[in-house]
C-alpha positions in Angstrom: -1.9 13.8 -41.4 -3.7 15.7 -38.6 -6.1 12.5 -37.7 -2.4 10.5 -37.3 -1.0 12.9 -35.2 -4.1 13.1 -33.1 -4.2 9.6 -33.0 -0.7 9.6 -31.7 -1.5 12.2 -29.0 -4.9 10.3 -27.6 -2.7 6.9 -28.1 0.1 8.8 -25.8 -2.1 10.2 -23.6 -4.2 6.9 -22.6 -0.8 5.5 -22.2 0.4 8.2 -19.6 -3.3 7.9 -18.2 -2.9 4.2 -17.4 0.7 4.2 -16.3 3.6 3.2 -17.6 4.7 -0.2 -16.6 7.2 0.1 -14.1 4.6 1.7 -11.7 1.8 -0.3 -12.4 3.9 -3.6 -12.5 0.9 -5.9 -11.1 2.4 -9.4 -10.3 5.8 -8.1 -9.4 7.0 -10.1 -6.4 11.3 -9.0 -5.5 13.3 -11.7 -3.4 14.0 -10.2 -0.4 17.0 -10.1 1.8 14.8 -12.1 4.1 12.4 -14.6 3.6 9.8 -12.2 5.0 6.3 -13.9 5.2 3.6 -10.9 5.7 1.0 -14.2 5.7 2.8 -16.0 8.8 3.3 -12.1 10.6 -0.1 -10.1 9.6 -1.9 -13.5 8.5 -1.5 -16.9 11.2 0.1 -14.6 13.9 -2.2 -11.2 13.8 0.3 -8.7 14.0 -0.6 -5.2 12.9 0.5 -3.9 10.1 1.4 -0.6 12.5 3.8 -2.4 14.4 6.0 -2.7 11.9 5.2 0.4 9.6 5.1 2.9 12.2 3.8 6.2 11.6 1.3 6.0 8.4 -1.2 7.4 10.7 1.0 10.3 11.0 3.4 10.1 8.0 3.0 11.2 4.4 5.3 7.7 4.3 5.2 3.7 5.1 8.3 3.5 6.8 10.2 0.2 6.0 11.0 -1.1 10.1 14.4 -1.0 11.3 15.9 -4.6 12.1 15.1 -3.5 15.8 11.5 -4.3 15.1 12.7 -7.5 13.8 14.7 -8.6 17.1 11.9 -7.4 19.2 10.7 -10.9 19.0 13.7 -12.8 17.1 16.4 -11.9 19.9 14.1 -14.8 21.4 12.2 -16.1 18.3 14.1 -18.7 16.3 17.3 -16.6 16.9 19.7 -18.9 15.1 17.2 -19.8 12.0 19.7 -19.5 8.8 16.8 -17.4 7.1 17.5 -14.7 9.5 21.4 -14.3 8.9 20.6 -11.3 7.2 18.5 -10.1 9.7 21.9 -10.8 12.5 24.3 -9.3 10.0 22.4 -6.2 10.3 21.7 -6.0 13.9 25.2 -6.4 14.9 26.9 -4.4 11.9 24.3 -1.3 12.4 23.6 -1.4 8.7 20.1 -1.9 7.2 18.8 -4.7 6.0 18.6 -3.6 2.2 14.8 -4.4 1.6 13.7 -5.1 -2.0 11.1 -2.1 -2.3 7.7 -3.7 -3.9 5.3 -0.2 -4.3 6.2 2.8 -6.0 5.1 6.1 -6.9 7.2 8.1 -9.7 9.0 10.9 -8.1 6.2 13.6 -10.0 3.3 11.9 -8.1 2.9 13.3 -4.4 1.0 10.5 -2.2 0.4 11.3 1.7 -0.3 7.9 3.6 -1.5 9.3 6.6 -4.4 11.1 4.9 -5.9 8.1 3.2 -5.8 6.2 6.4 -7.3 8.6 8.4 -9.7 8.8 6.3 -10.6 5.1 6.7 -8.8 3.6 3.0 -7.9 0.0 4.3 -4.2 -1.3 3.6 -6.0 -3.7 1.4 -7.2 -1.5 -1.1 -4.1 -0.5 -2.3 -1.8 -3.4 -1.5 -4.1 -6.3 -1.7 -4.6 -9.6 1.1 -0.8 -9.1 1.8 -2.2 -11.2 5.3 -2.4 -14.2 2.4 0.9 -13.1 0.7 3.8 -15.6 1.8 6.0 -13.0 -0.7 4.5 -9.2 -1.3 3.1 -9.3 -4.5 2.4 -5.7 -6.5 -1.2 -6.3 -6.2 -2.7 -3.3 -7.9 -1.7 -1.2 -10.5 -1.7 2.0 -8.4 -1.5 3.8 -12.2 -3.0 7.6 -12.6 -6.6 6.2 -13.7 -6.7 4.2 -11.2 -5.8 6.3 -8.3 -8.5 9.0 -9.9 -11.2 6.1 -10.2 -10.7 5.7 -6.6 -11.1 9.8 -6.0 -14.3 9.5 -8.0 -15.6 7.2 -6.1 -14.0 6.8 -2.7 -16.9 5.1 -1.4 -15.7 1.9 -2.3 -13.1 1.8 -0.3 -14.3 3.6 3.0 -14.3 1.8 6.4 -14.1 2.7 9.3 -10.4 4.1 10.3 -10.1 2.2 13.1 -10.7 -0.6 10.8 -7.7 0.3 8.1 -5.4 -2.8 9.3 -8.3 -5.4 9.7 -8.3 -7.6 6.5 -11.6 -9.3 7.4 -13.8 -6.2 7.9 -16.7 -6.4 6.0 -19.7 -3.7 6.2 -22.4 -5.0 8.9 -25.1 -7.2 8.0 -27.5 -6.0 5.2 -25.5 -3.1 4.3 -23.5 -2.5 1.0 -20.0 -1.0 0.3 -21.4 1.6 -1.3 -23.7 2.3 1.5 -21.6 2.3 4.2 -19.1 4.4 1.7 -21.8 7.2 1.2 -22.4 7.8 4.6 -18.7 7.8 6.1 -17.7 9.8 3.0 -20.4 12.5 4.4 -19.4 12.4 7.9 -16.0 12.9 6.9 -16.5 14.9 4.4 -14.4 13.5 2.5 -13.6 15.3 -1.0 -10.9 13.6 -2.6 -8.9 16.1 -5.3 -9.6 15.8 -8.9 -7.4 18.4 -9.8 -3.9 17.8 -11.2 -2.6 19.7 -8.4 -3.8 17.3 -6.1 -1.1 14.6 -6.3 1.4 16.3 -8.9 3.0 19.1 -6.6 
């Protein structure tokens, strides 16, 4: 009876340890509002990824851009395509465009942005090529082993912080991940929390 119930509990446990499903839903992919194609915008044309989610250089979040980022460039841009109706419902109503949100943490998990790209963790490493992505796909499982896999060994995912945005930057010549990881994870100092209290606050 008591190797059943244990069973149970270690059964349970490697359960909560990996994530329940709805957060690490790998392969989910939402129709949006707009056809939004982060390979046309961050892939063929090069835009940042900050220009549109200002602030997670500064901000525990990634803010979702307001339709005034949009019209920036579609006031001129294909301003009468019918895949942006949406987009001119919004701008002349004042009411968001209600974005499909792809990447989740559960409400108990505390996540700051900004720290992890100041740090140097590229936008790739947690969402994936979204430069190759015609639709956001839920790339990684983002799941509590994984995030503390990542804390264990945050060398292989270091770059440099300037470098967080650029999905082609690789280590230079003759030099590994890990290698480069070591030594900006020194020079930072970088300690990432083990501790329970680290992300559940």
């Amino acid at each position: 009876m008591v190797g059943v119930a244990l069973s149970s509990l270690l059964a349970l446990g490697g359960l909560y340890y990996y994530g329940p499903p709805e957060y690490t839903r790998v392969g989910y992919a939402p129709a949006q509002p707009v056809a939004f194609s982060h390979e046309q915008h961050a892939g063929r044309l090069g835009l940042s990824c900050l220009y549109c989610h200002v602030g997670v250089e500064d901000s525990p979040h990634a803010r979702i851009p307001p339709t005034q980022t949009c019209m920036n460039c579609h006031q001129a841009i294909k301003p009468d395509s019918p895949k942006l109706e949406a987009l001119r419902v919004s701008w002349s109503s004042g009411d968001p465009v209600r974005w499909v949100r792809v990447h989740q943490t559960p409400d108990y998990v505390f996540f700051n942005h900004a720290v992890h790209v100041r740090r140097g963790v590229g936008c790739v490493s947690c969402h994936g090529k979204v430069n190759e992505m015609p639709v956001v796909v839920h790339d990684k499982p983002l799941s509590m082993g994984w995030c503390l896999d990542c804390h264990r060994h945050p060398e292989e995912s270091l770059r440099p912080p300037h470098e967080v945005t650029n999905f082609a930057w690789h280590p230079p010549a003759g030099v590994s991940q890990r290698e480069f990881g070591l030594v900006q994870k020194e020079r930072s100092r970088i300690h990432a929390p083990e501790q329970c209290s680290g992300c559940h606050r």
